[in-house]
N, CA, C and O atoms as a GROMACS GRO file, in nm:
protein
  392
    1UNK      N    1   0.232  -0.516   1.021
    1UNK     CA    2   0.147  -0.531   0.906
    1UNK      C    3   0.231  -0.595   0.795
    1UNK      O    4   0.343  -0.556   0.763
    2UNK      N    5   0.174  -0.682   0.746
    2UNK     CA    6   0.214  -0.731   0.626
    2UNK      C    7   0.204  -0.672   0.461
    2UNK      O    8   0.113  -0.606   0.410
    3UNK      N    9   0.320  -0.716   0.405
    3UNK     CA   10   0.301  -0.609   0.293
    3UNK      C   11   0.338  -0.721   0.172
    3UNK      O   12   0.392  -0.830   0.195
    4UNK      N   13   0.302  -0.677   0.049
    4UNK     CA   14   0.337  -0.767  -0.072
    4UNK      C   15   0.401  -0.600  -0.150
    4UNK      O   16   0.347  -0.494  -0.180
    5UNK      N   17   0.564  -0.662  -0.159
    5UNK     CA   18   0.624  -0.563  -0.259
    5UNK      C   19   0.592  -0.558  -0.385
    5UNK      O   20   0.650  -0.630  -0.467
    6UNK      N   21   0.476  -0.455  -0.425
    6UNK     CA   22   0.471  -0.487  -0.603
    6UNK      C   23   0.479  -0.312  -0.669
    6UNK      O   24   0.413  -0.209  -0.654
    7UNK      N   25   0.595  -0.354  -0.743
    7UNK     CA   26   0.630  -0.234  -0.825
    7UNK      C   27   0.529  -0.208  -0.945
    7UNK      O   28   0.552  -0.123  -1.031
    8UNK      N   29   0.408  -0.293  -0.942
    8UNK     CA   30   0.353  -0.201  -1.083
    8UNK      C   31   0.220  -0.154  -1.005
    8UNK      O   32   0.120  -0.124  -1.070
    9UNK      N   33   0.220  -0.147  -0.838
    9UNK     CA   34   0.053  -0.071  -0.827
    9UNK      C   35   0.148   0.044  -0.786
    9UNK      O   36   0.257   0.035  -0.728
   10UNK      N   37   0.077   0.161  -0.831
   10UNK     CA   38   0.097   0.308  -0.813
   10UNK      C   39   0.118   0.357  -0.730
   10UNK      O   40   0.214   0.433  -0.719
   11UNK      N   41   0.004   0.322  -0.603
   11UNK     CA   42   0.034   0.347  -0.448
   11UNK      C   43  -0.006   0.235  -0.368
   11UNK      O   44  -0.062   0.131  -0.403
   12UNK      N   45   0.037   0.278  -0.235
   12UNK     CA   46   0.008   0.157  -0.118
   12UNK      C   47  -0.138   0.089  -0.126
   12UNK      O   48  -0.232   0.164  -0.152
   13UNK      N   49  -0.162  -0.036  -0.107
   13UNK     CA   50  -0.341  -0.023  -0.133
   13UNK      C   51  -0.325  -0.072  -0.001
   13UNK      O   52  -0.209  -0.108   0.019
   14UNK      N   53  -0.429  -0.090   0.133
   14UNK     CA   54  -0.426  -0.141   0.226
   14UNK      C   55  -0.578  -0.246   0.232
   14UNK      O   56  -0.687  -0.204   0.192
   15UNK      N   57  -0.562  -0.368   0.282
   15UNK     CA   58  -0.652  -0.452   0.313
   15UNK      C   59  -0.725  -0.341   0.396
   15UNK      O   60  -0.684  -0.236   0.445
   16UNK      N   61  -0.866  -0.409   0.394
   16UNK     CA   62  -0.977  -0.321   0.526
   16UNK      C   63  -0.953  -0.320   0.638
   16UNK      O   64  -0.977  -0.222   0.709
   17UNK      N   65  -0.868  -0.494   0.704
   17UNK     CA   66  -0.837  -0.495   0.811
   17UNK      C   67  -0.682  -0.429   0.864
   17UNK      O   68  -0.654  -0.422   0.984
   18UNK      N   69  -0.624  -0.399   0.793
   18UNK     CA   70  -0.483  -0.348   0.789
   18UNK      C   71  -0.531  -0.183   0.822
   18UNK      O   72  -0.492  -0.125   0.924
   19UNK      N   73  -0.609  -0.128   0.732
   19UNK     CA   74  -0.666   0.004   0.689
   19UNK      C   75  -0.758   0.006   0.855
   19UNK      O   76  -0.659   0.045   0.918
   20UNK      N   77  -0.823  -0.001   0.920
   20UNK     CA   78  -0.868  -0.036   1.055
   20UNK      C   79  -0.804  -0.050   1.136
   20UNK      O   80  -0.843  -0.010   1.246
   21UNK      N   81  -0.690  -0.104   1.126
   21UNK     CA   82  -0.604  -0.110   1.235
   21UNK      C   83  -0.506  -0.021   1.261
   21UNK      O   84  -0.453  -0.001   1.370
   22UNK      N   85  -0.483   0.037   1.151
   22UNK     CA   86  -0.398   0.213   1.139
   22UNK      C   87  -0.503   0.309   1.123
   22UNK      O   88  -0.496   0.414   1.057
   23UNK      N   89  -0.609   0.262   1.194
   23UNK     CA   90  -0.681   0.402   1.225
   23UNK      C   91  -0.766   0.456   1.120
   23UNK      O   92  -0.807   0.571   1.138
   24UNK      N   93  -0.802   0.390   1.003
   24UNK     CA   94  -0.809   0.436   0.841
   24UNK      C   95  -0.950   0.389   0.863
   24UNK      O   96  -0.957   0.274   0.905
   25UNK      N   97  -1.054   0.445   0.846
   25UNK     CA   98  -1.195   0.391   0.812
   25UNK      C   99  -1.303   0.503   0.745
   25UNK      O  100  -1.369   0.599   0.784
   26UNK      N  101  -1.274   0.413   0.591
   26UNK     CA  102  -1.310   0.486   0.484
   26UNK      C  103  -1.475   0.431   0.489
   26UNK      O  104  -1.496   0.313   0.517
   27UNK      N  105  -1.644   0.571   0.444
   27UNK     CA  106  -1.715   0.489   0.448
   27UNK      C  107  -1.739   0.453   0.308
   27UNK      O  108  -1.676   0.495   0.211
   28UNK      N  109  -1.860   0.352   0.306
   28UNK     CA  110  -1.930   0.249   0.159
   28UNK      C  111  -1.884   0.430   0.066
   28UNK      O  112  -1.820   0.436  -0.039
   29UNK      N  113  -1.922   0.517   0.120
   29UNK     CA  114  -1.944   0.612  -0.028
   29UNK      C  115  -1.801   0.674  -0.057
   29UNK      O  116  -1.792   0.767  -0.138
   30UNK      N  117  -1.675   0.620   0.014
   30UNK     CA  118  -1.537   0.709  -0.046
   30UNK      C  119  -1.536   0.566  -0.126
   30UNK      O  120  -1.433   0.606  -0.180
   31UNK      N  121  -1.550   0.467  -0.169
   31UNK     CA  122  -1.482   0.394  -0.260
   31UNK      C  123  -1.521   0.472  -0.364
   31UNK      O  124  -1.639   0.443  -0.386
   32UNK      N  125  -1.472   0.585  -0.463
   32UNK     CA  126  -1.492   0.606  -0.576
   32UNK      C  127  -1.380   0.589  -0.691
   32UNK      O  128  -1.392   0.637  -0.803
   33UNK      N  129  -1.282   0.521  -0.652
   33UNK     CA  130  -1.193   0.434  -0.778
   33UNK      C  131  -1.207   0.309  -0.787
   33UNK      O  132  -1.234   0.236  -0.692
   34UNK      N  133  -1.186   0.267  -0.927
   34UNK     CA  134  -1.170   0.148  -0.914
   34UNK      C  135  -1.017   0.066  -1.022
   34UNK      O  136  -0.982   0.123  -1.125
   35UNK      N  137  -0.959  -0.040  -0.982
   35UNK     CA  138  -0.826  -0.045  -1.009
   35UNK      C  139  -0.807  -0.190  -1.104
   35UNK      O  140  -0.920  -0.225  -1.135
   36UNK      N  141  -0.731  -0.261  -1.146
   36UNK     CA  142  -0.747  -0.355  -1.262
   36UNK      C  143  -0.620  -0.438  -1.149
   36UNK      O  144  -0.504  -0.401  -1.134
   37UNK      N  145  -0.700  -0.572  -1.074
   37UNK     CA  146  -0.537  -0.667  -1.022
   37UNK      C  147  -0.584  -0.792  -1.084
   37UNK      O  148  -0.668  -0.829  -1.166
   38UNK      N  149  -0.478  -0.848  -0.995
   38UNK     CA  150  -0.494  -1.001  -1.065
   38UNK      C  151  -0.619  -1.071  -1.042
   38UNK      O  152  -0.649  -1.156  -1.126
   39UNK      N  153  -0.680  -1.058  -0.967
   39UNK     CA  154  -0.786  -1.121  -0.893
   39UNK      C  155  -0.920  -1.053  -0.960
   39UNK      O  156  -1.030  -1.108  -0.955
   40UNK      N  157  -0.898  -0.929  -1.021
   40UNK     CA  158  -1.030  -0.921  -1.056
   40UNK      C  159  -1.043  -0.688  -1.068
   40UNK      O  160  -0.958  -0.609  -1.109
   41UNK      N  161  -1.137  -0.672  -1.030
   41UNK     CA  162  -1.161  -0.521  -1.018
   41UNK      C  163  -1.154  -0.510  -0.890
   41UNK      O  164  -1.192  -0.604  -0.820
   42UNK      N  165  -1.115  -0.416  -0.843
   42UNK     CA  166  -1.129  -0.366  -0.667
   42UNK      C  167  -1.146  -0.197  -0.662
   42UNK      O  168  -1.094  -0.107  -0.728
   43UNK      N  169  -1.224  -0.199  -0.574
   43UNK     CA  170  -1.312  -0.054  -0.537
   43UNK      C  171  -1.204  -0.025  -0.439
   43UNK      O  172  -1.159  -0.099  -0.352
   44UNK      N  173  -1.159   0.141  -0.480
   44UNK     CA  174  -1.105   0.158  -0.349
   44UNK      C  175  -1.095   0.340  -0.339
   44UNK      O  176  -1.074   0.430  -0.421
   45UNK      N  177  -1.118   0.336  -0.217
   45UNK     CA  178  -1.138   0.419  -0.116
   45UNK      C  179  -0.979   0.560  -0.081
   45UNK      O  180  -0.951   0.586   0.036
   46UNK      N  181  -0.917   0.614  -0.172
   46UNK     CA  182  -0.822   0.718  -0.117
   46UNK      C  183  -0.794   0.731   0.002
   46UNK      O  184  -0.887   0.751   0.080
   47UNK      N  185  -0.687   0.725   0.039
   47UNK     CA  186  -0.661   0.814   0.141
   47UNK      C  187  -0.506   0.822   0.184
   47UNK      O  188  -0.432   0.729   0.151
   48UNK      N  189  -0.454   0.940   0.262
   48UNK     CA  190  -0.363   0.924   0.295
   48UNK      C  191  -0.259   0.904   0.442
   48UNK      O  192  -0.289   0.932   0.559
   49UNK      N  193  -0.144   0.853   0.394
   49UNK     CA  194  -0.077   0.770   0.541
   49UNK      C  195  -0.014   0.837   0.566
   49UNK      O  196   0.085   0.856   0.495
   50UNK      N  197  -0.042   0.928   0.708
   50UNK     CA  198   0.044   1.004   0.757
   50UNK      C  199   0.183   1.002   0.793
   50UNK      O  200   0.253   1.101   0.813
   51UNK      N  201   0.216   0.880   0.801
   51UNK     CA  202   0.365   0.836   0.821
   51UNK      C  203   0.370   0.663   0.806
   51UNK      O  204   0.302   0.583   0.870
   52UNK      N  205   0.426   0.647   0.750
   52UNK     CA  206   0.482   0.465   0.694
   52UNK      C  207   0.603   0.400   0.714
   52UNK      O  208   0.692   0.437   0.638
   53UNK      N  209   0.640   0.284   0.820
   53UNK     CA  210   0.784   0.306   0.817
   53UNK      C  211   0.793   0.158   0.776
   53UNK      O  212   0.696   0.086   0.799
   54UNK      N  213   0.894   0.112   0.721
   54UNK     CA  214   0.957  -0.005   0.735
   54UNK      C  215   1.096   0.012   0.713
   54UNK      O  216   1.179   0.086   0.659
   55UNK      N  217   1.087  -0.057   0.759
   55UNK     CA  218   1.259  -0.128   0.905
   55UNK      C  219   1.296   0.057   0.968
   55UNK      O  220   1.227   0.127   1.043
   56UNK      N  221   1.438   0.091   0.895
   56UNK     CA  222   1.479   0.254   0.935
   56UNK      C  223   1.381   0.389   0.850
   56UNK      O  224   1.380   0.505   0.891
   57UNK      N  225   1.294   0.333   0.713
   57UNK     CA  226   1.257   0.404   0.663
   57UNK      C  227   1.136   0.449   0.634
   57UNK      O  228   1.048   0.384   0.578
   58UNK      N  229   1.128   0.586   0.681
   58UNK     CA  230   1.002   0.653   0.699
   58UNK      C  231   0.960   0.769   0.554
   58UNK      O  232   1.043   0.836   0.492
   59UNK      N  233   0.807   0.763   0.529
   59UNK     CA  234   0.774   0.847   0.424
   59UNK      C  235   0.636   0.927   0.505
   59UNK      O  236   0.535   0.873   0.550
   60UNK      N  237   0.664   1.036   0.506
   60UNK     CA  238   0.530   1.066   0.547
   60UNK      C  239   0.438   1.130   0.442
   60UNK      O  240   0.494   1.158   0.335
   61UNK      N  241   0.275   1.164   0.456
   61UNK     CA  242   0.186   1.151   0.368
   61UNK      C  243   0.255   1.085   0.260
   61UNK      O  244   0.350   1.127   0.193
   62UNK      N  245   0.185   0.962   0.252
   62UNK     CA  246   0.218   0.864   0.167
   62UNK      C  247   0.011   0.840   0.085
   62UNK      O  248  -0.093   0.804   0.142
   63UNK      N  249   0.038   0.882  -0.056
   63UNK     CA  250  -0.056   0.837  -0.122
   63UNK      C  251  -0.121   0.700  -0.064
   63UNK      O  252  -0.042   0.624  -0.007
   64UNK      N  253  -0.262   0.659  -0.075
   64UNK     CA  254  -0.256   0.518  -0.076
   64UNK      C  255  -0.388   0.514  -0.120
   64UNK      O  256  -0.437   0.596  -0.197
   65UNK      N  257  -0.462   0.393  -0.059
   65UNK     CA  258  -0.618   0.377  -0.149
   65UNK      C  259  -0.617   0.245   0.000
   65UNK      O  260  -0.525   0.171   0.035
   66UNK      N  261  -0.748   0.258   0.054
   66UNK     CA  262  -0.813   0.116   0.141
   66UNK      C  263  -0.879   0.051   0.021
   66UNK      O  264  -0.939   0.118  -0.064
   67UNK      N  265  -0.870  -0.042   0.018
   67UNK     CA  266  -0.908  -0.154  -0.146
   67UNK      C  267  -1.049  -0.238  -0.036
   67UNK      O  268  -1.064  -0.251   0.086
   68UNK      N  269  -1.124  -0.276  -0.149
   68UNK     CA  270  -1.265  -0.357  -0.102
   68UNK      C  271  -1.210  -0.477  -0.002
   68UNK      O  272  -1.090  -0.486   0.026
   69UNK      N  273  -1.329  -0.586   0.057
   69UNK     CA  274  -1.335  -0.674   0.065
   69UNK      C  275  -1.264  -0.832   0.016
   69UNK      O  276  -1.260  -0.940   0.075
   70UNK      N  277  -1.212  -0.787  -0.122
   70UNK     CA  278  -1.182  -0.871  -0.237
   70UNK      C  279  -1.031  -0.911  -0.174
   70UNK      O  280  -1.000  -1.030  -0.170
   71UNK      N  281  -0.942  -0.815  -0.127
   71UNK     CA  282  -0.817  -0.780  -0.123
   71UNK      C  283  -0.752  -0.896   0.011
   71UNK      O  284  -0.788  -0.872   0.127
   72UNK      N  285  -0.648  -1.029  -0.018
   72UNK     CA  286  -0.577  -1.091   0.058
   72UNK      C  287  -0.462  -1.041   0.148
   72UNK      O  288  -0.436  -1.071   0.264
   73UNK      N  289  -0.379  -0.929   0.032
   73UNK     CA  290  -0.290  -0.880   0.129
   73UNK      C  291  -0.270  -0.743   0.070
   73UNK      O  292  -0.300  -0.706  -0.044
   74UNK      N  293  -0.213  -0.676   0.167
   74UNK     CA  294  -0.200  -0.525   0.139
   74UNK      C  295  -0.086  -0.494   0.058
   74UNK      O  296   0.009  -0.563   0.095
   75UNK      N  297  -0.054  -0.408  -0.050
   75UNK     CA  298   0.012  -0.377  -0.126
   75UNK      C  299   0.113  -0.263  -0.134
   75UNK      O  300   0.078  -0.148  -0.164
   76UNK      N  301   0.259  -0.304  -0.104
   76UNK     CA  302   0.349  -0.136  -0.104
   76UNK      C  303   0.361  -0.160  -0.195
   76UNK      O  304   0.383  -0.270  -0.244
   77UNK      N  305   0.344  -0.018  -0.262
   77UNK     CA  306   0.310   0.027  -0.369
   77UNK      C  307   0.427   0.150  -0.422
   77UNK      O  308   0.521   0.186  -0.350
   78UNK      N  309   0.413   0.182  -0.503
   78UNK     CA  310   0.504   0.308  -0.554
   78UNK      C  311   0.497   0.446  -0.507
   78UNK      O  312   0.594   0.521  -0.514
   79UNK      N  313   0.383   0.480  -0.458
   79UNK     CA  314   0.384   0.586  -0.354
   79UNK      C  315   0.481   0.575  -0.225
   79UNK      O  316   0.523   0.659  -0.146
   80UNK      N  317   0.490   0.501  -0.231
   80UNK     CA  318   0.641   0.450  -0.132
   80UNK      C  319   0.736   0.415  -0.145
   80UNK      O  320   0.813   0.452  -0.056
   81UNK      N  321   0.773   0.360  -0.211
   81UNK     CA  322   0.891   0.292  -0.289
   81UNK      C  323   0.987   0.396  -0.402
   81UNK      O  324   1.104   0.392  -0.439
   82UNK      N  325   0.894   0.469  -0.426
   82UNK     CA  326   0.972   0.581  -0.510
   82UNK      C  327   1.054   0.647  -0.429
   82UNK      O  328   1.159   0.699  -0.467
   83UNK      N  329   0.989   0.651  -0.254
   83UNK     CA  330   1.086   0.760  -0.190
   83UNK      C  331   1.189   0.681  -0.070
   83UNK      O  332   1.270   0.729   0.009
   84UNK      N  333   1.157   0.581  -0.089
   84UNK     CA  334   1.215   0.491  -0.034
   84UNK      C  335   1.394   0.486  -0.086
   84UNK      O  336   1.480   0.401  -0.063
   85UNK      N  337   1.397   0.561  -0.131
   85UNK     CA  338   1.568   0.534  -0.175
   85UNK      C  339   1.620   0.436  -0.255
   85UNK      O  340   1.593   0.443  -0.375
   86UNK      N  341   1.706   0.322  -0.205
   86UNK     CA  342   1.763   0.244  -0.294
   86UNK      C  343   1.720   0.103  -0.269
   86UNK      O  344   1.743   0.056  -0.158
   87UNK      N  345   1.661   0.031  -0.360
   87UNK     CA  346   1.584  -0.102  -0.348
   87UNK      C  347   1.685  -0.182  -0.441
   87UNK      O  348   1.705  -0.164  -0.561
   88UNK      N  349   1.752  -0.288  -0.345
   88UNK     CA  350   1.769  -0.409  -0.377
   88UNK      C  351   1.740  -0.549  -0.360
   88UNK      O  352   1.702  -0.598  -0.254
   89UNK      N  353   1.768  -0.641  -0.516
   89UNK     CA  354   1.769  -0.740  -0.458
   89UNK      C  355   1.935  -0.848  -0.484
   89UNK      O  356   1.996  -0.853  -0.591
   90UNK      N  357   1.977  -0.922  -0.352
   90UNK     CA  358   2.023  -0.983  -0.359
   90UNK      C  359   2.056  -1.116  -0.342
   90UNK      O  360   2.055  -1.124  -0.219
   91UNK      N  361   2.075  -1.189  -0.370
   91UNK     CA  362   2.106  -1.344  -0.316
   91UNK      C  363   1.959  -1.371  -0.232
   91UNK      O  364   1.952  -1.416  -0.118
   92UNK      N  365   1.860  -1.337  -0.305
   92UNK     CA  366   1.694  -1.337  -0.261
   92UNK      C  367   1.643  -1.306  -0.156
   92UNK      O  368   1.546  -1.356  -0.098
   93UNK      N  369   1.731  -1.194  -0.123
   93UNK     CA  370   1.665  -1.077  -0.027
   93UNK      C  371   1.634  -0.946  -0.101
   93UNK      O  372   1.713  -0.896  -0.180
   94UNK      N  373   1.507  -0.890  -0.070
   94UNK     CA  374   1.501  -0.781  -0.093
   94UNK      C  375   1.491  -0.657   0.020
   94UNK      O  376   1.409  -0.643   0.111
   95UNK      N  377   1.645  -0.545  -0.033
   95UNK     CA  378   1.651  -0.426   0.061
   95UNK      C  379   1.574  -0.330   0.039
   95UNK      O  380   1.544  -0.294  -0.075
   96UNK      N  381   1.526  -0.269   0.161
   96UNK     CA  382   1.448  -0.125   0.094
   96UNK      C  383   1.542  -0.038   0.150
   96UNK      O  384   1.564  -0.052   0.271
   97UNK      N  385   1.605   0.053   0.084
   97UNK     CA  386   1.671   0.184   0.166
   97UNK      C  387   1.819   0.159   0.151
   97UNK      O  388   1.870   0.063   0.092
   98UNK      N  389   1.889   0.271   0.217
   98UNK     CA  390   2.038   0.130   0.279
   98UNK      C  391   2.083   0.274   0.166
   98UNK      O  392   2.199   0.288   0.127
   0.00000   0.00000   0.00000
């Protein structure tokens, strides 16, 4: 799964098709938030990720939200990244963990 690192959404948001493919299928009536991105307003749906890993590092129940229709790519978010340990960037890589 593809992810866009952005430190100012709160928690993970997952595309529908991302959110579907980890098993996640929120119906029309859990969208009851709604969130302020670049693109516009997006409805989204709570829920949580029982376990999340990227590369060595794992968070389990990880906050997140399945985001509408609207949504290009899925978002790690700060519900993850907070426990993610030590995030760098260097020479235009970015580490998670380490």
């Amino acid at each position: 799964m593809r992810f866009v690192v952005d430190t100012g959404a709160s928690i993970v948001v997952l595309r529908p098709e991302d959110a579907r493919r980890a098993g996640l299928a929120p119906r029309a009536a859990d969208y009851t938030q709604e969130a302020n991105a670049a693109s516009g307003t997006l409805l989204l749906a709570p829920v949580s990720i029982r376990s999340l890993a990227v590369g060595s590092h794992v968070a389990n129940e990880v906050d997140a939200a399945v985001g509408d229709d609207a949504m290009d790519v899925s978002l790690l978010g700060m519900s993850y990244l907070s426990r993610a340990g030590r995030i760098t960037i260097e020479q235009g890589r970015l580490t998670i963990g380490g």
